[in-house]
C-alpha positions as CSV (number, residue, x, y, z in Angstrom):
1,X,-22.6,-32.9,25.7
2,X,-24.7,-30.9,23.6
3,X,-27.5,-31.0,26.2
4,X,-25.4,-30.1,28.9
5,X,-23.9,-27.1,27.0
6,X,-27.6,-25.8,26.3
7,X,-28.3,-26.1,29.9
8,X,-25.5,-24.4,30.8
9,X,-26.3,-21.5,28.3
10,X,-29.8,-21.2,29.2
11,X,-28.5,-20.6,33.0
12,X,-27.2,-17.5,31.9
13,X,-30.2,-15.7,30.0
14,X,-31.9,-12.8,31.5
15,X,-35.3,-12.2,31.2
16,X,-37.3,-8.5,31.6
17,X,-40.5,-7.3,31.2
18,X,-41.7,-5.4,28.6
19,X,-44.1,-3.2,29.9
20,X,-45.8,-1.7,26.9
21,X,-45.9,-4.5,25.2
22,X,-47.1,-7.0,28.3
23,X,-44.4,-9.2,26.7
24,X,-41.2,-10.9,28.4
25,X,-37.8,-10.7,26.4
26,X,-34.8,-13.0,27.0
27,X,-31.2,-13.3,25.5
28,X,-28.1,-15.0,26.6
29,X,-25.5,-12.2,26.8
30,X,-22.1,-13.1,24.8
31,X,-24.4,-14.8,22.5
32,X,-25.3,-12.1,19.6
33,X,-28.4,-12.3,17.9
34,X,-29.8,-15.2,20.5
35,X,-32.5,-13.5,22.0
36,X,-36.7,-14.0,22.0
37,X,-40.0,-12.3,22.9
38,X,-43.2,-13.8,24.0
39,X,-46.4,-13.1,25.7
40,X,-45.3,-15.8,28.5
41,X,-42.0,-16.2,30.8
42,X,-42.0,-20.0,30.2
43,X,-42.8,-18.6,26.1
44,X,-40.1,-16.9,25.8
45,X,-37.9,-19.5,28.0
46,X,-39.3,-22.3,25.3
47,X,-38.7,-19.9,22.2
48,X,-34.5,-18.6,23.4
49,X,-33.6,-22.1,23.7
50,X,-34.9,-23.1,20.2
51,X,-33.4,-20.0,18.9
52,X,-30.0,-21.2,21.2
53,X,-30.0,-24.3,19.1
54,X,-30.6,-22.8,16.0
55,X,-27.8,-20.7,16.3
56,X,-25.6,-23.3,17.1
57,X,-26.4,-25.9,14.5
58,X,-25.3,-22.9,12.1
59,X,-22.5,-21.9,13.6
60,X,-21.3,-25.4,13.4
61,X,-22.4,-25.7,9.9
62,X,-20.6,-22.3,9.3
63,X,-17.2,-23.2,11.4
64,X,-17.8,-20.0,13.0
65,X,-16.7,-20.0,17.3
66,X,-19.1,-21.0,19.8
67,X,-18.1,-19.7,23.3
68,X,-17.2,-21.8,25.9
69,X,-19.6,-22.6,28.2
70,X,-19.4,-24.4,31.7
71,X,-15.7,-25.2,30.6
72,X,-17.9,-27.0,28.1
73,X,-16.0,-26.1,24.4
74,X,-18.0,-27.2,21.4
75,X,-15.6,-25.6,18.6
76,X,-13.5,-28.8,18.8
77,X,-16.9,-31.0,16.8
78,X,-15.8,-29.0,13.9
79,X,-13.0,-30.7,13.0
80,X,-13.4,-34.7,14.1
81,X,-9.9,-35.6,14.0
82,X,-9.7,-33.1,16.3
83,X,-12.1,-34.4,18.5
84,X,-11.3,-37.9,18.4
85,X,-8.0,-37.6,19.7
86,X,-8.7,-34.7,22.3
């Protein structure tokens, strides 16, 4: 599930070029802070999802909301007893 909701995510980024900087910059919009710079499109492809999974392991940790992806809703792994009988 988590896989699939990293996927998911990563479907939405957008990617520009940074012109001055010869650099490519990606975020995920509705995700704040997610967001990485590279030299590379495939770098900075690599580095947004790391950052991606970052942000989710401590927003988990932190029982902070993770947005719903891909009808794909994580928040319920906070609370197990939750999930279990979901």
């Amino acid at each position: 599930m988590l896989a699939n909701y990293i996927d998911a995510a990563m479907e939405q980024a957008v990617y520009e070029i940074i012109e001055d900087e010869g650099t490519y910059w990606g975020e995920i919009p509705g995700f704040q802070g997610v967001w990485a710079c590279h030299l590379t499109l495939e770098g900075c492809r690599r580095e947004l999802r790391d950052v991606l999974g970052d942000w989710l392991a401590l927003r988990l940790q932190l029982n902070l909301s993770i947005p719903t992806i891909a009808n794909i809703d994580l928040n319920h792994l906070n609370n197990p007893y939750e999930a279990h009988y979901a």
